[in-house]
C-alpha positions in Angstrom: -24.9 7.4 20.1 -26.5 5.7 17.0 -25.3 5.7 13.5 -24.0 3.7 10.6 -20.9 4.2 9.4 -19.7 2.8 6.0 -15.9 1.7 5.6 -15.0 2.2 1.8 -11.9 -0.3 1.8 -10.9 -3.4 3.3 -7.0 -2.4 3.3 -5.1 -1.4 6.5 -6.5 1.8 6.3 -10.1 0.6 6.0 -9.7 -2.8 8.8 -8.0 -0.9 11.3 -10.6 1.9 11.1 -13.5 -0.6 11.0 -12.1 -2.5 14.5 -12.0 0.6 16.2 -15.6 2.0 14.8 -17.0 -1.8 16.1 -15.8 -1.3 20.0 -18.4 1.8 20.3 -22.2 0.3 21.0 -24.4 1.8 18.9 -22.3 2.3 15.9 -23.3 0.0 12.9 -20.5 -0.8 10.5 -20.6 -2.2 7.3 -17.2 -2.6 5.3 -17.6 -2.5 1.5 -14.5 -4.4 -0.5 -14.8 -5.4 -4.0 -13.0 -9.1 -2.7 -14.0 -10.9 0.2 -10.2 -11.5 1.8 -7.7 -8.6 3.5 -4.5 -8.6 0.8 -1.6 -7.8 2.5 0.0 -5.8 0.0 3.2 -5.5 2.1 3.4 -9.6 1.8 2.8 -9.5 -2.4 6.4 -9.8 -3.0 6.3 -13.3 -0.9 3.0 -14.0 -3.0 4.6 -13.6 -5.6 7.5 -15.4 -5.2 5.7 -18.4 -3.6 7.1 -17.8 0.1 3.5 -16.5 2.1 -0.2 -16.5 0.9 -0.8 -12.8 1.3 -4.3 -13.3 2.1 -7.1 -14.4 4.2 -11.1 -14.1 5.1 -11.8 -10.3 6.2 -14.6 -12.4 8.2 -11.1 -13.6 10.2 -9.5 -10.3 10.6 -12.6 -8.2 11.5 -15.1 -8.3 14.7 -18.2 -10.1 14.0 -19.8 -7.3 14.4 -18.6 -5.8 11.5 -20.9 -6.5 8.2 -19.3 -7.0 5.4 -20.2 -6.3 1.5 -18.5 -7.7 -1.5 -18.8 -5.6 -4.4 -16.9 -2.5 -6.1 -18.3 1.3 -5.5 -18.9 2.6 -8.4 -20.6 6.0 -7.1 -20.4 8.5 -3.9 -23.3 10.0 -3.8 -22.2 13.1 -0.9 -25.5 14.9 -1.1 -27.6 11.9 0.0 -25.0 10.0 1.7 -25.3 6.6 0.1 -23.0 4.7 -2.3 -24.2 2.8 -5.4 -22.2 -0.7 -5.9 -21.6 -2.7 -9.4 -24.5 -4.5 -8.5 -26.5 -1.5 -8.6 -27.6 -1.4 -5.0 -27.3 1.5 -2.8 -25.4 1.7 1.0 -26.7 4.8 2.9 -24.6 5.6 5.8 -24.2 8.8 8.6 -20.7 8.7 8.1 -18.2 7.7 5.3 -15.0 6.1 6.0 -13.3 6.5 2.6 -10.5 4.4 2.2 -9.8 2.4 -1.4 -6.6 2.2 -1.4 -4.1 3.0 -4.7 -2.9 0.8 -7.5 0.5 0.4 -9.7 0.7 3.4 -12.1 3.0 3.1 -14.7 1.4 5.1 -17.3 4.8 6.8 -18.2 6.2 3.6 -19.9 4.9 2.7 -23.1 3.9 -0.7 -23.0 4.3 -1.7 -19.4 -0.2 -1.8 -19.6 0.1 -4.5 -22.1 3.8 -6.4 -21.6 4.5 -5.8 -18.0 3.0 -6.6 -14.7 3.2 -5.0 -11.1 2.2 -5.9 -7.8 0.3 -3.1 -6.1 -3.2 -5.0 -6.0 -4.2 -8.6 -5.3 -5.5 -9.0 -9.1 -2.1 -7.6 -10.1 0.1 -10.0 -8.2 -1.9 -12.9 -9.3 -1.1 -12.1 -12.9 2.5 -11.6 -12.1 2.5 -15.1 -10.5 0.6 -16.3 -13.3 3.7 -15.4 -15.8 6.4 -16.0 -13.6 5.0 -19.5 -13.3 5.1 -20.1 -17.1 8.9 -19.1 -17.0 11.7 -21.5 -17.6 14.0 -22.0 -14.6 16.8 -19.4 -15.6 14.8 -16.7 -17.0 15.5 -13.1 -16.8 12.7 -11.2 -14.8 13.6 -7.2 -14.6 12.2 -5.6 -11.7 11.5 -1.8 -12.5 12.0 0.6 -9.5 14.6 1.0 -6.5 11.9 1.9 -4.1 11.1 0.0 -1.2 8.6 -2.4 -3.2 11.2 -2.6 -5.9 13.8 -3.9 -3.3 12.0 -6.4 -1.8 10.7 -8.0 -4.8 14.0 -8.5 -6.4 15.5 -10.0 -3.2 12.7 -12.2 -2.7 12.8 -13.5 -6.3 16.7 -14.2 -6.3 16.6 -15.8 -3.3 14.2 -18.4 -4.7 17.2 -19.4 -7.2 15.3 -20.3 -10.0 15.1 -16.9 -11.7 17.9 -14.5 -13.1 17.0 -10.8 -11.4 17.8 -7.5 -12.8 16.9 -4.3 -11.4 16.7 -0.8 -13.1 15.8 2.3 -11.1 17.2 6.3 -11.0 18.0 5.5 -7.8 18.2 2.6 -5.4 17.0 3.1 -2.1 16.1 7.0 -2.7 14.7 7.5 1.0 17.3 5.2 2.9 21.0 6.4 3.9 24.0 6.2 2.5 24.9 3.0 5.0 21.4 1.5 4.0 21.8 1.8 0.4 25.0 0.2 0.5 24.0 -2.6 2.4 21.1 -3.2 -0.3 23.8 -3.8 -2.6 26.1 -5.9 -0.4 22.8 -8.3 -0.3 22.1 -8.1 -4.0 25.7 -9.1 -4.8 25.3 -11.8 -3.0 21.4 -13.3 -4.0 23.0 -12.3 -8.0 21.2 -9.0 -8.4 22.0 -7.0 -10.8 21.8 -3.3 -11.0 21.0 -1.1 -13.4 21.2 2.1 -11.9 21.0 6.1 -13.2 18.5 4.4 -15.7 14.9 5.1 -16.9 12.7 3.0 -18.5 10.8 4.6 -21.3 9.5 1.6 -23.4 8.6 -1.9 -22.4 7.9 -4.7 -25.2 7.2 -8.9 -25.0 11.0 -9.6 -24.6 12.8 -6.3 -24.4 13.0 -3.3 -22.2 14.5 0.5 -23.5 16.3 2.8 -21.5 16.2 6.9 -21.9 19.5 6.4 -23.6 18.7 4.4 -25.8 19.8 0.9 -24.6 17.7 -2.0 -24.9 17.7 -4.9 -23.0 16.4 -8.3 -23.2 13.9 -9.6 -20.8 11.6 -12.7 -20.0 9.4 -11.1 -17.5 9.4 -7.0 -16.5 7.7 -6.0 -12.9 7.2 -3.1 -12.5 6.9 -1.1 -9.3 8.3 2.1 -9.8 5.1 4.8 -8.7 1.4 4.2 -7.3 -1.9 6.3 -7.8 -4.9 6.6 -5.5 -8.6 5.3 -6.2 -10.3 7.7 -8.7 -13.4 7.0 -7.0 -13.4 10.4 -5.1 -12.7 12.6 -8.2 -15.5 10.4 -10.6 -17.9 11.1 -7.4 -17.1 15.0 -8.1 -15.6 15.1 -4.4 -12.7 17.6 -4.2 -9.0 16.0 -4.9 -5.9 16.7 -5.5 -4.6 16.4 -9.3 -3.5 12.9 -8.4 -7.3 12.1 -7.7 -6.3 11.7 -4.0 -9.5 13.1 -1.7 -8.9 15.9 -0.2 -9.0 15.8 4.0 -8.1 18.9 6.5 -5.8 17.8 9.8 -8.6 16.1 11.2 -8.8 13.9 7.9 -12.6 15.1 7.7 -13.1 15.4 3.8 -13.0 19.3 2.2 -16.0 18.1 0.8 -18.3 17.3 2.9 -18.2 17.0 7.1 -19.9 13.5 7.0 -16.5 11.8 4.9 -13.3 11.3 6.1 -10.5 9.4 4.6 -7.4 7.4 5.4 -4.9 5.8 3.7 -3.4 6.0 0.0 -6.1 7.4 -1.0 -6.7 10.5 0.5 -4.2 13.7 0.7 -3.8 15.8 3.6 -3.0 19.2 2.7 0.2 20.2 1.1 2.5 17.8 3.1 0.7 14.2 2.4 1.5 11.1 4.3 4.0 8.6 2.8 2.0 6.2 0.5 2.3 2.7 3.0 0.8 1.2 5.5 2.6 2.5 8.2 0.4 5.4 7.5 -2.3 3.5 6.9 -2.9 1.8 9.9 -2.6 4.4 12.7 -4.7 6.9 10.3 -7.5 4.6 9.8 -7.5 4.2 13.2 -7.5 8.1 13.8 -10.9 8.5 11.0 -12.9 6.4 13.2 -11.9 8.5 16.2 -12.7 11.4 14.3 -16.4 10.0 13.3 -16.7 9.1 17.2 -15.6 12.3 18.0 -17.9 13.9 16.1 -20.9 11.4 17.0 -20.2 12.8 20.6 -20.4 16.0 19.5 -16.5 16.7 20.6 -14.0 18.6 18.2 -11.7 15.8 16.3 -8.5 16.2 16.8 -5.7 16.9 13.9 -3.6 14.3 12.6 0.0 14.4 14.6 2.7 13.2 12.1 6.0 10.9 13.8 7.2 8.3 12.1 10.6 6.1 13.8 12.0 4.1 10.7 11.4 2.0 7.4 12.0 -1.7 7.6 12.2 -4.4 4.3 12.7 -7.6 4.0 15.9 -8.8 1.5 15.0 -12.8 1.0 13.7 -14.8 3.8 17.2 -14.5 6.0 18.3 -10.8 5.7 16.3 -7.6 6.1 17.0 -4.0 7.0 15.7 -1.8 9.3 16.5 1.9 8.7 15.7 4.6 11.6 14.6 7.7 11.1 14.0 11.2 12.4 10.1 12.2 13.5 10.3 13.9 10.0 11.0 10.6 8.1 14.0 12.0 7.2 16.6 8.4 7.2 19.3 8.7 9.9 22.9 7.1 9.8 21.9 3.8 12.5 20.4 0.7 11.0 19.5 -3.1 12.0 21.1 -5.7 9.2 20.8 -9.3 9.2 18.7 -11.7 10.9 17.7 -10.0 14.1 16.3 -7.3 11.4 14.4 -10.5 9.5 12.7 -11.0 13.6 11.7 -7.1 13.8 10.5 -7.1 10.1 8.4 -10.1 10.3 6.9 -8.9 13.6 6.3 -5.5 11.8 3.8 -7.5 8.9 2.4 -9.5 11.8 1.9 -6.7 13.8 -0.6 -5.0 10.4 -2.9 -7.5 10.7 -4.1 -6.2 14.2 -4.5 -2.9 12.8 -7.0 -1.1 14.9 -6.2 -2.5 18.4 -3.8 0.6 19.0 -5.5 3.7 20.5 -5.1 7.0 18.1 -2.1 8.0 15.9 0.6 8.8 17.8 3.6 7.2 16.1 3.4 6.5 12.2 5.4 3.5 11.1 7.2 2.7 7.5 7.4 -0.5 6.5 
């Protein structure tokens, strides 16, 4: 069984896939990434905030085995299965492992392009940490979005004592429990956190920020890290996606498109019930493309996508984190882990990413 196979993504998605792909003899890999290090984009919050480095070589997270590319795709070409880089050279391959990843979208707020920054990319947080550097210690820095990423961010940056922190959001904590969500705010009360909840954000300027009712507050620095959008790369390519621009995969996460793509990750939409955008979907699914491609290289049937997820865990600071269960829907449940032995679980959670790939196929789906 010979054939190259061409990761499109050095994310969890992409790495995980890539270490499982390697382990088969015969199968050539090369992983295209438009940086040379793995971000881990659950860790930008601590990057920001000046607590963890986020990053490191992909030549230290992958098999030596795998070849790696640095440059940006710029082009699928499906019909003869190569992709053109920024550099203008082309990478044929046998099979397509698409997996770019998504980036902050914030496109419904006037002005957060040009007067707000967001952490869903490397190049992203490194502006952020760029202007929260230049602050003055007791600044105001508004964090937009009670999401996950929105939690953690604010918690991280109170903690650090040396900004003032103000969240607004709809809702805080939309997919944890009533419990959960309460304890977010126990924590925030204590690190100084302010909420501003039952709010949208409409307009963002240099030193204010305007509600949907009309109130307008003052700000030093606004984050914000309230929605995320996949890689167009699939829909410039004329591949078939979703209106998001998320490639479109069937149960096997074989591309609609073509047989000799598949996808993984935030960047890719399976059917009408999509995978949470994380990398606790990331991980196992990019290790369930390259058993597809193998699958297929052996001439065997790949075998759908089985959904079960167990819980969502985020940090709150360095000291207190949260772990919230759930049903194998992802729907939250009433029992959760508080404290520091929650801090020990989530910390082995974003450890535990970084050996993406050395789990056999998806089984269990993690959020964290």
């Amino acid at each position: 069984m010979n054939a190259d196979v061409l990761v499109l993504g050095g994310g969890y998605a992409g790495i995980s896939a890539a270490k499982r792909l390697a382990r088969r003899p015969g199968v050539r890999v090369t992983l295209l990434n438009p940086v040379p290090d793995f971000v881990e984009r659950i860790r930008l919050h601590q990057y920001l905030a000046g607590t963890h480095t986020a990053h490191r070589p992909l030549r230290d997270v992958l098999p030596d085995a795998v070849r790696i590319v640095t440059a940006t795709a710029r082009l699928i070409d499906a019909r003869h299965q190569h992709v053109r880089t920024d550099s203008g050279d082309d990478i044929g391959y046998d099979h397509l492992v698409y997996t770019p990843g998504s980036h902050t979208d914030a496109t419904d707020i006037a002005g957060a392009a040009e007067h707000a920054v967001s952490l869903g990319t490397r190049a992203e947080a490194d502006r952020a940490r760029s202007r929260l550097a230049d602050l003055p210690t007791g600044a105001t820095v508004t964090v937009i979005g009670g999401g996950l990423t929105g939690i953690e961010t604010a918690a991280e940056l109170a903690e650090t004592g040396a900004v003032r922190v103000r969240l607004v959001t709809g809702e805080l904590g939309h997919s944890l429990s009533a419990r959960a969500r309460a304890r977010v705010r126990t924590v925030f009360a204590a690190l100084g956190v302010t909420v501003v909840d039952r709010a949208a954000v409409v307009a963002i300027t240099g030193a204010e920020i305007t509600l949907a009712d009309g109130t307008v507050l003052d700000t030093d620095l606004a984050i914000t890290a309230t929605a995320f959008a996949p890689s167009d790369l699939a829909r410039s390519s004329g591949l078939e996606v979703d209106a998001a621009g998320a490639l479109l995969v069937d149960d096997t996460l074989v591309s609609t498109s073509t047989p000799s793509i598949v996808g993984a990750g935030d960047a890719v939409a399976l059917g009408t019930n999509p995978l949470r955008m994380s990398c606790q979907a990331a991980v196992p699914c990019g290790v369930h493309a390259a058993e597809t491609v193998l699958r297929v290289l052996a001439g065997r049937e790949p075998k759908p996508l089985r959904r079960k997820y167990v819980g969502q865990a985020l940090s709150l600071g360095r000291r207190e984190a949260l772990v919230q269960l759930s049903d194998l829907a992802d729907r939250p449940l009433p029992s959760i882990l508080t404290g520091r032995p929650a801090a020990l679980v989530k910390e082995q959670v974003c450890r535990s990413t970084v050996r993406g790939g050395q789990i056999g196929p998806l089984r269990t789906s993690w959020t964290w």
